[in-house]
C-alpha positions in Angstrom: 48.6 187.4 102.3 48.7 187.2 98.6 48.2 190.4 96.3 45.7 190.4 94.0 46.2 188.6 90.7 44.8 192.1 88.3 47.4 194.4 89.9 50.3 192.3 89.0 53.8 191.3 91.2 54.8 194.3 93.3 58.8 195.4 92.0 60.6 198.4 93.0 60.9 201.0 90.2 64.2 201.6 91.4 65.5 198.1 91.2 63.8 197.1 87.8 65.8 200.1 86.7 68.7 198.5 88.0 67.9 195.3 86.5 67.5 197.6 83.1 70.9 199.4 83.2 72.8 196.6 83.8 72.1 194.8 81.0 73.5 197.9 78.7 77.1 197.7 80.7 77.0 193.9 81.5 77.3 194.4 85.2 75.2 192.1 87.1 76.5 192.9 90.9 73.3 194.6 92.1 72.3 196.2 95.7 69.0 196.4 96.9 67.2 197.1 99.7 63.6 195.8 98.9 62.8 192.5 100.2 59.6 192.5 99.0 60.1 193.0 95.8 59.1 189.9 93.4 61.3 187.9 91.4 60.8 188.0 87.7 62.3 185.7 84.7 63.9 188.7 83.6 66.5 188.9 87.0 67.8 185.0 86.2 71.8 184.8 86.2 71.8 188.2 88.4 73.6 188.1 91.4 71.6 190.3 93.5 72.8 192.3 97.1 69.6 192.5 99.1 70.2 194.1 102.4 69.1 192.4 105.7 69.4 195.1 107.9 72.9 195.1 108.6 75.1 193.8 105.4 73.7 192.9 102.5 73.4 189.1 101.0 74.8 188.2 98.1 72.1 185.9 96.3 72.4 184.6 92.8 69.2 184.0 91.0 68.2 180.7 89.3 64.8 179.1 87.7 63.4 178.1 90.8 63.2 181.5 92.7 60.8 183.1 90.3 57.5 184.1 91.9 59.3 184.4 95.5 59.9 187.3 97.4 63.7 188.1 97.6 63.3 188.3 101.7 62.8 184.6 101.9 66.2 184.1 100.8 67.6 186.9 103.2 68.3 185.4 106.7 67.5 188.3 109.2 68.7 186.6 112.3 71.3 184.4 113.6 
């Protein structure tokens, strides 16, 4: 189910913060644990760590991800 186009992507606050900080210190290794979270133009060249409920996936953002959910590149099962 989509969300509704006036209320914008949904992002973590705690993760854009992320996203925000490491720009400053140029550290682009970043752990997360919201797969639901929205990716943005702003996250390309991060190499994100989104947790999958028992390690975390290391993903590296590109162009074509924008607009996906960072789940759908998490594997969950074996």
């Amino acid at each position: 189910m989509n969300r509704v186009k006036w209320k914008g992507p949904y992002i973590e606050s705690s993760l854009l913060k992320k996203i925000k900080d490491s720009k400053l210190v140029s550290n682009n290794n970043i752990e997360t644990m919201s797969k639901n979270s929205v990716i943005l133009p702003k996250f390309i060249g991060f190499t994100l760590r989104v947790y999958n409920g028992k390690t975390f996936t290391i993903i590296k953002i590109i162009e074509e991800m924008i607009g996906h959910k960072l789940g759908e590149f998490v594997s969950t099962r074996k």
